[in-house]
C-alpha positions as CSV (number, residue, x, y, z in Angstrom):
1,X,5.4,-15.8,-57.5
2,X,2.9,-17.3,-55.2
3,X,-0.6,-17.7,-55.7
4,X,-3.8,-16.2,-53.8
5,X,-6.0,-17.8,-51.4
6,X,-9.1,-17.3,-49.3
7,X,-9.7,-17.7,-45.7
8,X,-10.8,-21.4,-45.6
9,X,-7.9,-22.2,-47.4
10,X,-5.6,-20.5,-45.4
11,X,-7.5,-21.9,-42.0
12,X,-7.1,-25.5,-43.6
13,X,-3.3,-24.7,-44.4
14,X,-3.0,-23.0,-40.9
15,X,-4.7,-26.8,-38.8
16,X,-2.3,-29.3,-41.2
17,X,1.1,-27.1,-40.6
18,X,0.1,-27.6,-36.5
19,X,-1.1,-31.2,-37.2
20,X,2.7,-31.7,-38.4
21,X,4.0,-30.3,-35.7
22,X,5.2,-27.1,-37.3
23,X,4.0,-23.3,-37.0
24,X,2.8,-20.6,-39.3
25,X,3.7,-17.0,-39.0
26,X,1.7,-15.2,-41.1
27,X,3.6,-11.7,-41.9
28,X,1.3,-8.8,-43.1
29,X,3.3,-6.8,-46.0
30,X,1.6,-3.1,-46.9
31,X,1.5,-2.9,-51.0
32,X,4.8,-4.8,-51.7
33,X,6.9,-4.4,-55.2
34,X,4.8,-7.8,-56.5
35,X,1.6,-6.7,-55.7
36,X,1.5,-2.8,-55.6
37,X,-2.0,-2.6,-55.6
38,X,-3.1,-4.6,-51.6
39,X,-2.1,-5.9,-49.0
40,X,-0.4,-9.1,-48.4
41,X,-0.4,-11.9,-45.7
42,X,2.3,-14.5,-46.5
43,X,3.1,-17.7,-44.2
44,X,6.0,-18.9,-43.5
45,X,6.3,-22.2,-42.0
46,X,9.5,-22.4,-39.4
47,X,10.7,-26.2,-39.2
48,X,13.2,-26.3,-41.1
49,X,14.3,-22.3,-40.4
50,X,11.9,-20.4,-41.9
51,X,10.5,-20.4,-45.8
52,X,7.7,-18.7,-47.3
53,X,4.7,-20.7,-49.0
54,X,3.4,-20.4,-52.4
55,X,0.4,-19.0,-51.3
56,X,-0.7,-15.7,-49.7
57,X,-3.6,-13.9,-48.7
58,X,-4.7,-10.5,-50.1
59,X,-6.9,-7.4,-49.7
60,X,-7.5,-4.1,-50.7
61,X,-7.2,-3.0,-47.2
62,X,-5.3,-4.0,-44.1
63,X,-8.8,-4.5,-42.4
64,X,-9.6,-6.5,-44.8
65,X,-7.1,-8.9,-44.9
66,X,-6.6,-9.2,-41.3
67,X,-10.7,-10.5,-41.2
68,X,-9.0,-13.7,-44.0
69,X,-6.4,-14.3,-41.4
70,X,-7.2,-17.7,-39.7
71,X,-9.1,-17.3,-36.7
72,X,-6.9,-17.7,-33.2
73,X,-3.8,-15.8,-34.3
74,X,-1.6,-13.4,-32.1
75,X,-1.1,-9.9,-33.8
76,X,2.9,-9.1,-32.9
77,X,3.7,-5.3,-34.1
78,X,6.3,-4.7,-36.5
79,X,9.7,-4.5,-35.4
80,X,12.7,-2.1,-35.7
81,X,14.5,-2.6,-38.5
82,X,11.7,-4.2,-40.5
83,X,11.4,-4.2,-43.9
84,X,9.4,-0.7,-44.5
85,X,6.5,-2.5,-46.7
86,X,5.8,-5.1,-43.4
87,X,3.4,-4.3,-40.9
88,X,2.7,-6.7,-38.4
89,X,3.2,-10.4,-37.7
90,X,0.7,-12.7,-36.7
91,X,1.5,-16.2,-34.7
């Protein structure tokens, strides 16, 4: 299970994964099975093919948690054929 964070955090995590020369995409998951109650962003860093972190972002309300996301992001919509709990993508 990973563990929450807030949005300096994830802005600090978001400048050292591009400082390595990797990326983040930061997928936005609506009340999944592990945390029924919000919504989730979790990153997943892609060198390497991607792997979630231990750590996510959360929020009672998609709103919300999209105003923790670091600053400078791309929203990409979900895609067909998505897991039904995700709902959008951010790069």
């Amino acid at each position: 299970m990973s563990s929450p964070i807030q949005r300096k955090e994830a802005e600090l995590l978001q400048m050292n994964t591009i400082q390595s020369g990797d990326l983040l995409v930061w997928t936005v998951y609506e009340r999944p099975t592990d945390y029924p109650d919000h919504y989730i962003a979790r990153p997943f860093a892609t060198r390497g093919g991607e792997r979630p972190l231990q750590v996510h972002l959360q929020a009672p309300s998609v709103e919300e948690l999209r105003d923790k996301l670091p600053h400078g992001l791309v929203r990409l919509e979900r895609m067909e054929g998505d897991d039904p709990v995700i709902v959008e993508t951010w790069l």
